[in-house]
N, C-alpha and C positions, 0 to 999 in steps of 0.2 A: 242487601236494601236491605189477617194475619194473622162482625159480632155489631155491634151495634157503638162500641167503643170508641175513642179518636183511632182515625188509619194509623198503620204502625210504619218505622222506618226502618229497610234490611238494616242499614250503618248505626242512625243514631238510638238507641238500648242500650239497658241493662243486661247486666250479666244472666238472672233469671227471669228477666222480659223480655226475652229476644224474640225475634218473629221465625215464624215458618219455613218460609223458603230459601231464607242464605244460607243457611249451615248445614253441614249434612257430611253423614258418614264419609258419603266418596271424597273425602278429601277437598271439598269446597267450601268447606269450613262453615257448615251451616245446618248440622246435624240438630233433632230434635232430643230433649229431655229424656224422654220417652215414647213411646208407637201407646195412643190411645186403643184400652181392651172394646172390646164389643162386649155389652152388659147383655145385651139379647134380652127377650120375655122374662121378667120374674118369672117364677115356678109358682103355684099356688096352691095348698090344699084343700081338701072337701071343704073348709071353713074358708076360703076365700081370702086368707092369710099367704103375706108370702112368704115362702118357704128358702128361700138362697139370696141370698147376699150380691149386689153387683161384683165385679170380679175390680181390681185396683190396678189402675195402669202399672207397669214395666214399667222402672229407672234404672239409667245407668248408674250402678257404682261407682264406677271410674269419673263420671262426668260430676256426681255429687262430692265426689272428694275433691275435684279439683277446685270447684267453686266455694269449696267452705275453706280449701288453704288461702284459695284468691283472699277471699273475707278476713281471714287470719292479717292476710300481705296489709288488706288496706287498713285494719286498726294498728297495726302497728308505722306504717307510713303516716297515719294521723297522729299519731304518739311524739312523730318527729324521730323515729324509732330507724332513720333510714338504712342503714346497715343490715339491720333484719328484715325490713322489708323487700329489700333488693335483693336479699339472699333466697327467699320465697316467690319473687316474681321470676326471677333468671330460670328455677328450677319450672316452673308454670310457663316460662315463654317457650318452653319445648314439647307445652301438653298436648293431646290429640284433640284434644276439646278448641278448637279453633278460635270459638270466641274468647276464650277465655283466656288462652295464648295472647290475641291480641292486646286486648285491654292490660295481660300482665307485662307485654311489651313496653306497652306506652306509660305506664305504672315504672318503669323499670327504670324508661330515661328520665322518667321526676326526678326520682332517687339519684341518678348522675346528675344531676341539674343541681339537687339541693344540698350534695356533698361537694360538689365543683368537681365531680370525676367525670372523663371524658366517656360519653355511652359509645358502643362495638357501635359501627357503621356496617348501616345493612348487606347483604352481598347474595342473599338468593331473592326470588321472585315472590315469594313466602315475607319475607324483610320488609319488602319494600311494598306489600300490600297489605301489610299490620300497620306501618306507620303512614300509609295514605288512610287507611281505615281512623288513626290515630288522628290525623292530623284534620281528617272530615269533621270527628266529633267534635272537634275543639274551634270547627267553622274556618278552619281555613283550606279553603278549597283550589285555591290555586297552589300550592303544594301538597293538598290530597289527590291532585291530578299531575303534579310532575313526578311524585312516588308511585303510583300506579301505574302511570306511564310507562318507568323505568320496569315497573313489575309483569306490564303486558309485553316489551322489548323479551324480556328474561325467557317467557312464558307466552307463548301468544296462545290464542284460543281459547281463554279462560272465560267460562260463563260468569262466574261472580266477580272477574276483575273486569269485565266489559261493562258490567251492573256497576259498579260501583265507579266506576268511569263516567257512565250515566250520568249516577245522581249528581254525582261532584261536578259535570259539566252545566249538569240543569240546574243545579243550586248556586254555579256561579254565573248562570244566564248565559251561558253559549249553549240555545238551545240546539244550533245545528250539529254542534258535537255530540251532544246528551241526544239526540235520537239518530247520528250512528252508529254510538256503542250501544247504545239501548236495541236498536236489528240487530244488531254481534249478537248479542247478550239470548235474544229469545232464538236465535236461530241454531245456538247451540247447545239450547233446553227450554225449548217452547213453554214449559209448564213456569217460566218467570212470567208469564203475563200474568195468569192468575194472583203474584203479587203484587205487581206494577200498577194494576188497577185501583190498589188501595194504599199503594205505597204513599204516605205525606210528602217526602221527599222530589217527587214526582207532581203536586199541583204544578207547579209553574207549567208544565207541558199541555196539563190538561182542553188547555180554551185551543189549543192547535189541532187542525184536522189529522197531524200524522199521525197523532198520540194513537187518535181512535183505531186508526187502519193498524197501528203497527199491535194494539191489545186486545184488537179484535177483526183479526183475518178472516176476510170470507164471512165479513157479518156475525161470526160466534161470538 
């Protein structure tokens, strides 16, 4: 599928607006920018001046270079530049950076699209949940649910392909789908409710009693 802001959605984002809880180191493709520092008490001297400087979050390197080649792929994909762009996304659709994998997936098969060259067909569980990812953003949700699909067959047990199962069922109104992947989803990382709750993707569910039970067990 994140402040007083509009709810954010894990799926639909930017490459550096993405939300909190998809991504993530372990391989769930939903890891953060950076681990926010703890600025702790200024220091202050006898003059009531402070004395040190907040400390500056930790970035990935790896994660900011991937995003500025991304950035590189899409001006020259706007150039009409397709060649070069697809040579820049292919190499980014193998990145560890997951969102960024995705998008240069789906960036990729433009590029096959607008050369008339045929794009690789998906074949791991990985494939086929960049292009339901793909194919969410672009609102089509009944085959962001038959690639996911095929991506939880591959792969079963996955917390962010059960989520993303979710929304694409509750965005195409089978809400009875969209809340029982959404149970999948929290019971194999509880800590997705704390997004669910604010997820946009997720109103349609909201006016349902299950929503409530299933983001806040045990009244929490």
């Amino acid at each position: 599928m994140a402040t007083s802001r509009k709810p954010t959605s894990r799926l639909s984002r930017s490459v550096r607006g993405r939300s909190s809880a998809l991504r993530r180191k372990s391989g769930n493709q939903h890891n953060h920018v950076g681990r926010r520092a703890s600025a702790g008490r200024t220091k202050t001297n006898h003059r009531g001046r402070g004395a040190a400087n907040p400390p500056r979050p930790q970035v990935n390197p790896q994660y900011q270079a991937a995003v500025k080649n991304f950035e590189t792929g899409v001006r020259a994909f706007q150039r009409q530049d397709y060649d070069k762009a697809a040579e820049i996304f292919t190499k980014l659709a193998e990145s560890e950076a997951r969102d960024v994998a995705e998008r240069a997936q789906m960036h990729l098969r433009l590029c096959r699209q607008k050369t008339g060259r045929r794009a690789p067909l998906p074949k791991s569980a990985d494939d086929y949940y960049a292009l339901g990812v793909a194919c969410f953003n672009a609102r089509n949700y009944q085959q962001a649910v038959e690639h996911l699909s095929k991506a939880d067959k591959l792969k079963p047990r996955q917390e962010h392909v059960q989520y993303a199962l979710a929304v694409s069922h509750a965005m195409g109104g089978n809400f009875d789908a969209a809340f029982a992947h959404l149970e999948s989803s929290f019971a194999l990382r509880p800590e997705n409710r704390i997004h669910a709750r604010r997820d946009e993707d997720l109103h349609g569910l909201a006016a349902d009693p299950r929503f409530q039970r299933l983001i806040h067990p045990e009244g929490i």
